[in-house]
C-alpha positions as CSV (number, residue, x, y, z in Angstrom):
1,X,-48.2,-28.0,13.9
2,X,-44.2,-28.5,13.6
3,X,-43.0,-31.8,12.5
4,X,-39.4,-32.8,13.6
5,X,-37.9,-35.0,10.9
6,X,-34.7,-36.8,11.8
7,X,-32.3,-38.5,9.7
8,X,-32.8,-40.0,6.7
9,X,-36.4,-38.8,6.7
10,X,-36.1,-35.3,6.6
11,X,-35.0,-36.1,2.6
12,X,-38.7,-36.6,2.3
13,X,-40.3,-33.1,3.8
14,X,-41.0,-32.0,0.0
15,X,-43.2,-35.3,-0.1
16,X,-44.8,-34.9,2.8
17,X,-44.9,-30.9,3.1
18,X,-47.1,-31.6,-0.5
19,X,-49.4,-33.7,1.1
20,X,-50.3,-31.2,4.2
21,X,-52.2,-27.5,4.6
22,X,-50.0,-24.4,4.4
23,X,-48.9,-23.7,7.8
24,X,-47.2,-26.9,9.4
25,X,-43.7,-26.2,10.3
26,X,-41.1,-28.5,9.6
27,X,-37.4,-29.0,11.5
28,X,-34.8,-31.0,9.8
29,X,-32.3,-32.9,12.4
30,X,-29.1,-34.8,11.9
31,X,-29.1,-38.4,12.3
32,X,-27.2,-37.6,15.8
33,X,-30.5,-36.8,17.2
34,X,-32.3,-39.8,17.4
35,X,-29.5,-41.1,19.7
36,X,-28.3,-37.6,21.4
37,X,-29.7,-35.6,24.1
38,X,-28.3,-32.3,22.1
39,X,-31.2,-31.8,19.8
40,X,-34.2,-32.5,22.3
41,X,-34.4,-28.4,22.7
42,X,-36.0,-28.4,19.5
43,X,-38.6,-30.8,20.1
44,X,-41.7,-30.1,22.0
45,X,-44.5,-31.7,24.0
46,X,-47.1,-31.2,21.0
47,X,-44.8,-31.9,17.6
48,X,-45.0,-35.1,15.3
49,X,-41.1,-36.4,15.6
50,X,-40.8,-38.5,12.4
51,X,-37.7,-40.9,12.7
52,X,-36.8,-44.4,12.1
53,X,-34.6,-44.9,14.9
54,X,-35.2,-43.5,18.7
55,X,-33.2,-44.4,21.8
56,X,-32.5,-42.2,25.3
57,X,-32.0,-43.6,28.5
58,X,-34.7,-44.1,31.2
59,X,-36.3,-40.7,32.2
60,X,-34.5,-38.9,29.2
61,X,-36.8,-38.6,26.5
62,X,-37.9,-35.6,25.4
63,X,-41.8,-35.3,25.1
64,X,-43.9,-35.2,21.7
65,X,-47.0,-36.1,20.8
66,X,-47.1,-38.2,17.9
67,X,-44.2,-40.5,16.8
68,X,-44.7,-41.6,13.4
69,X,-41.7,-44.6,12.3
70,X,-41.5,-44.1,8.6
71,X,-41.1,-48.4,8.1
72,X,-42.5,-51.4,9.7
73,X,-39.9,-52.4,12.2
74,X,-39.4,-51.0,15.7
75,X,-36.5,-52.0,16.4
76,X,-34.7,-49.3,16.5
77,X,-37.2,-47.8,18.7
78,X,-36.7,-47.7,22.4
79,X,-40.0,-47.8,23.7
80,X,-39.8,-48.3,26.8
81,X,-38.6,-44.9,27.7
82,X,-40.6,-43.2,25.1
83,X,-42.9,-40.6,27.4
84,X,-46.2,-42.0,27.8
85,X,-48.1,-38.9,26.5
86,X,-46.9,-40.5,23.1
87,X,-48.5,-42.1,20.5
88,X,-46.7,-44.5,18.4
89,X,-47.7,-45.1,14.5
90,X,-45.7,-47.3,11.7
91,X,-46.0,-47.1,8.3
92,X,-45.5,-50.1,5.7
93,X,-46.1,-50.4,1.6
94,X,-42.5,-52.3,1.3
95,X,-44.7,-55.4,1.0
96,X,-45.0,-54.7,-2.7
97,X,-41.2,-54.7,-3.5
98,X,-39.9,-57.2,-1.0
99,X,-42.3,-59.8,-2.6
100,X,-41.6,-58.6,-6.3
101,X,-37.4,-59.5,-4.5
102,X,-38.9,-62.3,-3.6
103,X,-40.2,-64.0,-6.7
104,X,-37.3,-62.7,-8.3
105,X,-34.9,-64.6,-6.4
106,X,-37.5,-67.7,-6.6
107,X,-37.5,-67.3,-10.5
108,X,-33.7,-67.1,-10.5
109,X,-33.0,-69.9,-8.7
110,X,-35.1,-72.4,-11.5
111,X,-34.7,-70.7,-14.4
112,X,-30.9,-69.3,-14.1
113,X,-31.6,-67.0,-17.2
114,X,-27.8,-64.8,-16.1
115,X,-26.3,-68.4,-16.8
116,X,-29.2,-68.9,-20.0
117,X,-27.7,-65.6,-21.0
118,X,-24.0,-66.0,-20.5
119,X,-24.0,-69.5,-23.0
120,X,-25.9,-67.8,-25.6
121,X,-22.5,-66.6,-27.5
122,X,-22.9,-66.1,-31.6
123,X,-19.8,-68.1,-32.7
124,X,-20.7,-71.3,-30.6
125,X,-24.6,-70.9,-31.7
126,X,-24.9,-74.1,-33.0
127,X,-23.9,-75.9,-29.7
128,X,-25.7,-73.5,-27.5
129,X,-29.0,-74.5,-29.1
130,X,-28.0,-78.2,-29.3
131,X,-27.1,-79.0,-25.7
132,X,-29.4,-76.6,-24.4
133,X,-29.6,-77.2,-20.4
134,X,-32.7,-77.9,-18.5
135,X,-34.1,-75.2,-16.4
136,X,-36.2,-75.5,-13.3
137,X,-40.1,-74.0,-12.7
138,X,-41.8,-72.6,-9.7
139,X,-45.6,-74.5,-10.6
140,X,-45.7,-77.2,-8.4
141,X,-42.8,-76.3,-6.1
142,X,-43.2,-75.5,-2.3
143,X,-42.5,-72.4,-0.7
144,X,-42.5,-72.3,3.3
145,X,-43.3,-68.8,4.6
146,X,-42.1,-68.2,8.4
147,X,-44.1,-65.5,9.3
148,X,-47.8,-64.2,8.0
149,X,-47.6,-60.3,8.1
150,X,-48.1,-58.3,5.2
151,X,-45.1,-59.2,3.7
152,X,-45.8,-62.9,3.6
153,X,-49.3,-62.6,2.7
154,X,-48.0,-60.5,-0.3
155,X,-45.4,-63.2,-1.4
156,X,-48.0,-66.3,-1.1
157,X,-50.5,-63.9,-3.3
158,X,-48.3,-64.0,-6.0
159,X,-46.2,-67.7,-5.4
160,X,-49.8,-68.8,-6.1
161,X,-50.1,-67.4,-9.7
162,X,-46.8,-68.6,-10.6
163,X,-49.0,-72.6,-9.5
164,X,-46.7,-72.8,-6.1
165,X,-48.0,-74.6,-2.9
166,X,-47.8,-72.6,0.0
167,X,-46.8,-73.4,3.6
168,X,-47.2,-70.9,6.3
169,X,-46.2,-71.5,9.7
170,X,-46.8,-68.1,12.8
171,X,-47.8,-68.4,16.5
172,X,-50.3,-65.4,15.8
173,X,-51.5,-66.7,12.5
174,X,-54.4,-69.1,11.4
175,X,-55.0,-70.4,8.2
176,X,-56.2,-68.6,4.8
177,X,-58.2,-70.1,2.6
178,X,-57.3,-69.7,-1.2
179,X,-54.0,-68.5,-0.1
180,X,-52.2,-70.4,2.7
181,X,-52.3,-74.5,1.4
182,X,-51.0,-75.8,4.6
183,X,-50.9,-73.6,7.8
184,X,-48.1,-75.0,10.2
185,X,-48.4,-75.1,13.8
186,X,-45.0,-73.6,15.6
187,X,-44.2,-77.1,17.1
188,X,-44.0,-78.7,13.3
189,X,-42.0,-75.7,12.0
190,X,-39.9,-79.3,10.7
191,X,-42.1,-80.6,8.5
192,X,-42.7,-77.2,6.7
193,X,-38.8,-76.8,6.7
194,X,-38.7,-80.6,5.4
195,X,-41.1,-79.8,2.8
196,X,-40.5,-76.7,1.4
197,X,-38.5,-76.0,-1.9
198,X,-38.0,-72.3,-0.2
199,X,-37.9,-71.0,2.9
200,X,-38.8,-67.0,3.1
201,X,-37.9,-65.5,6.8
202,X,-41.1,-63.1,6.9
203,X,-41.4,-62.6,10.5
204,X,-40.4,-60.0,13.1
205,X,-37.1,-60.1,15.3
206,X,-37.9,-60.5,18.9
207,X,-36.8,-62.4,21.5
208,X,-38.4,-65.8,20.5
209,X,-37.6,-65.1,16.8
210,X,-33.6,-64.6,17.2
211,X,-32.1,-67.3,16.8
212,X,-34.7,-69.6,15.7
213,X,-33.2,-70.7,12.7
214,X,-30.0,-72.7,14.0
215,X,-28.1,-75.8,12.8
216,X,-30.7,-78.1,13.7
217,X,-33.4,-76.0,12.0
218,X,-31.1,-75.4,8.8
219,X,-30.7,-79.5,8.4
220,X,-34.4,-79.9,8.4
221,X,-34.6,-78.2,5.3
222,X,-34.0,-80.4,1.6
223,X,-30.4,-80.2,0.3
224,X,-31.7,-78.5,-2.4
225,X,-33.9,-75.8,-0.5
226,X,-33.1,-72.2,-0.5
227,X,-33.3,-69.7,2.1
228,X,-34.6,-66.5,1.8
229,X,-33.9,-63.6,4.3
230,X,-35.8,-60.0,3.6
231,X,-36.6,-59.6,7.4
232,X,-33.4,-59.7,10.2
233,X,-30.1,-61.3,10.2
234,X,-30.3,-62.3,13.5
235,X,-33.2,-65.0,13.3
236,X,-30.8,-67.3,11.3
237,X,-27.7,-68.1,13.5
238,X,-24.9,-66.6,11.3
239,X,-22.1,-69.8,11.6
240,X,-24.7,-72.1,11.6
241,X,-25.7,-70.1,7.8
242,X,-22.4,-69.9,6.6
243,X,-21.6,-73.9,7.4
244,X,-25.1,-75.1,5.9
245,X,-24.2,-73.3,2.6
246,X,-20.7,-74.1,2.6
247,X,-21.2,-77.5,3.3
248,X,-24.3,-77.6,0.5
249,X,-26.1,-79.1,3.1
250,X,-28.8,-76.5,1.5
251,X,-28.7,-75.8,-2.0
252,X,-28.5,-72.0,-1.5
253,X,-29.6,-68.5,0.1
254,X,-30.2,-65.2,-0.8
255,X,-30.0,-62.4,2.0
256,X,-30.5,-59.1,1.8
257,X,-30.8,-58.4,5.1
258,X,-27.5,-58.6,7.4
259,X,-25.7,-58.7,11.0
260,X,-24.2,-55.2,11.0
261,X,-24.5,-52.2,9.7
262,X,-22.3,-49.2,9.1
263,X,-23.4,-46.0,11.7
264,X,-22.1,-43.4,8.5
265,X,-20.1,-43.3,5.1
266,X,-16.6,-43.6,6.7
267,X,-17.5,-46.7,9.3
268,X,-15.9,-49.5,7.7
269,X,-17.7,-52.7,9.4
270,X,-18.3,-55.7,7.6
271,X,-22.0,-57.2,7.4
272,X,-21.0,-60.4,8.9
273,X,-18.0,-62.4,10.8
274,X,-18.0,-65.0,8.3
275,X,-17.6,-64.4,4.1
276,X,-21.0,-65.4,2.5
277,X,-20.6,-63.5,-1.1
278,X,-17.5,-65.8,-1.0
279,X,-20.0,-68.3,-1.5
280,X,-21.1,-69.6,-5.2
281,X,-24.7,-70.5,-4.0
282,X,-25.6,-67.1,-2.4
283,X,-26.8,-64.2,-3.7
284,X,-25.9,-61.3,-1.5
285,X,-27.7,-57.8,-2.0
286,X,-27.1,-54.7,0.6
287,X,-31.0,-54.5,2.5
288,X,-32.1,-53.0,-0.9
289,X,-35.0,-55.1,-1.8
290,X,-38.2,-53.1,-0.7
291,X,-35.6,-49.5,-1.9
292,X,-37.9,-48.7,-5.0
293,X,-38.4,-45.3,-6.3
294,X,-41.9,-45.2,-5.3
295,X,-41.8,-46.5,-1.9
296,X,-41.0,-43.1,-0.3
297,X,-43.9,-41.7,-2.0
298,X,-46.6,-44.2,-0.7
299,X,-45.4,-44.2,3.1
300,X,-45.0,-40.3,3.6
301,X,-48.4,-39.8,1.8
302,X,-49.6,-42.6,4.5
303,X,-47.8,-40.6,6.7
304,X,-49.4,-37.2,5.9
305,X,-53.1,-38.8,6.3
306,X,-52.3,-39.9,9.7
307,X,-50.9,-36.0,10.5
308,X,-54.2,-35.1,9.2
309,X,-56.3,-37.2,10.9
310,X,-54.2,-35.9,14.2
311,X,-55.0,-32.3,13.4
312,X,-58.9,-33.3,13.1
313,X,-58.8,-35.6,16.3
314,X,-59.7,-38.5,14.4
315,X,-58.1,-42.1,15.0
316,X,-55.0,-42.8,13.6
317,X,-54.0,-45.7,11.3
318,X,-50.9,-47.9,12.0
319,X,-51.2,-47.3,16.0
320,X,-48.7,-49.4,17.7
321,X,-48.6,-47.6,21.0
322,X,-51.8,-45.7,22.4
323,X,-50.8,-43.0,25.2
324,X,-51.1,-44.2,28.6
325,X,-51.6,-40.5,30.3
């Protein structure tokens, strides 16, 4: 079997290569070829094409069999000219990190310990320890969770150890008991913004996502709340962001998930129109949170099962897209 990796995941054939019998053939392609016609000589109507991003015009795609996204969003998948001889599987196992990001950020915001850290100085010990300042604590505060994938699930399974209540609030979603204190229709995504101490964008970009966090949205929320963002940019309206926080008509944010992205080293484009690390209430980190040194390791073993179970004609895992011919 030959497997076509593209981009940046053909930096993980070792990993995967490890996890597969002698005697699958692997092609390394530039991260042209997910967007140029150029390369589709050297993939054929039976390979696995492993890539995260995939985009020809109608009637242009080359055919494969198996096309295995090595991350949860498809996005940057065009799939409706994919040929419909191909299956379509995702991968995820970022829920681990991005929710470890996420508690972080949570346990930043209440118990400052940079700022705890930066007064502790030896020669003014004495008034350190006197006029110690009062932190904050996550038991008993709210967190509001838009979305209730795996990511969100993971997040309210450990806001709940740490004492939080938990709001959840997705059209495809239904309550959990044990984990999920209030599950929030989509028509009173208001009251969970009203009532949560942190809001924590955990659902997918589409078209009734974009945009759904606006100005009227963002002054729902408690002057004191604080946005998170580990899923798209584009669901919060960026000047509507930038005036909210600006304004501290919301006590904070922290993104880590942005508006634009550079296509290669030299492409100097911004992240944003508008200067949020200029702002003193929001924490700004480049789309790194789920970027651990294990995560490659658990999706490309994932990854590897599901070329096996392909080789043995068993069901796949992750299926998004089932052939239609």
């Amino acid at each position: 079997m030959k497997i076509v990796m593209v981009g940046e995941a053909a930096n993980h054939q070792a990993t995967l290569a490890a996890e597969l019998p002698l005697g699958c053939d692997f092609v390394s392609l530039p991260r042209e070829a997910a967007h140029s016609a150029a390369y589709d000589s050297d993939i054929a109507a039976d390979d696995v094409l492993i890539t995260l991003r995939l985009t020809r015009p109608a009637g242009r795609m080359p055919a494969f069999r198996l096309l295995h996204v090595p991350g949860a969003g498809l996005d940057g998948i065009a799939l409706d000219t994919l040929p419909p001889s191909a299956t379509v599987c995702n991968v995820f196992e970022h829920e681990i990190p991005i929710a470890e990001y996420v508690l972080l950020a949570m346990l930043e915001s209440e118990i400052r310990l940079a700022e705890m850290r930066q007064r502790f100085v030896q020669k003014s010990w004495p008034d350190a320890y006197l006029h110690r300042v009062q932190h904050g604590e996550l038991y008993g505060r709210t967190l509001g969770l838009i979305g209730m994938g795996r990511i969100a699930r993971a997040i309210a399974q450990r806001a709940k150890v740490f004492g939080m209540r938990v709001m959840a609030t997705d059209p495809h979603g239904s309550a959990v008991p044990g984990l999920i204190d209030d599950f929030v229709p989509q028509n009173e995504l208001d009251r969970l913004l009203g009532e949560a101490d942190f809001v924590v964008i955990a659902c997918p970009l589409n078209d009734a996502t974009r945009g759904m966090m606006g100005a009227a949205q963002l002054a729902r929320m408690k002057s004191s709340a604080v946005l998170i963002n580990v899923s798209r940019a584009q669901i919060v309206e960026e000047s509507a962001l930038f005036t909210a926080l600006q304004r501290r008509q919301i006590g904070g944010a922290v993104l880590d998930v942005w508006y634009r992205y550079p296509a290669a080293a030299d492409d100097q484009v911004s992240p944003a129109d508008h200067p949020f690390h200029e702002l003193p209430n929001v924490v700004c980190t480049p789309h790194s949170c789920a970027w651990t040194a294990d995560l490659a390791a658990r999706r490309y073993r994932f990854i590897a099962g599901n070329i096996r179970r392909l080789m043995a004609g068993e069901p796949l895992l992750n299926r998004v897209r089932a052939p239609s011919a």
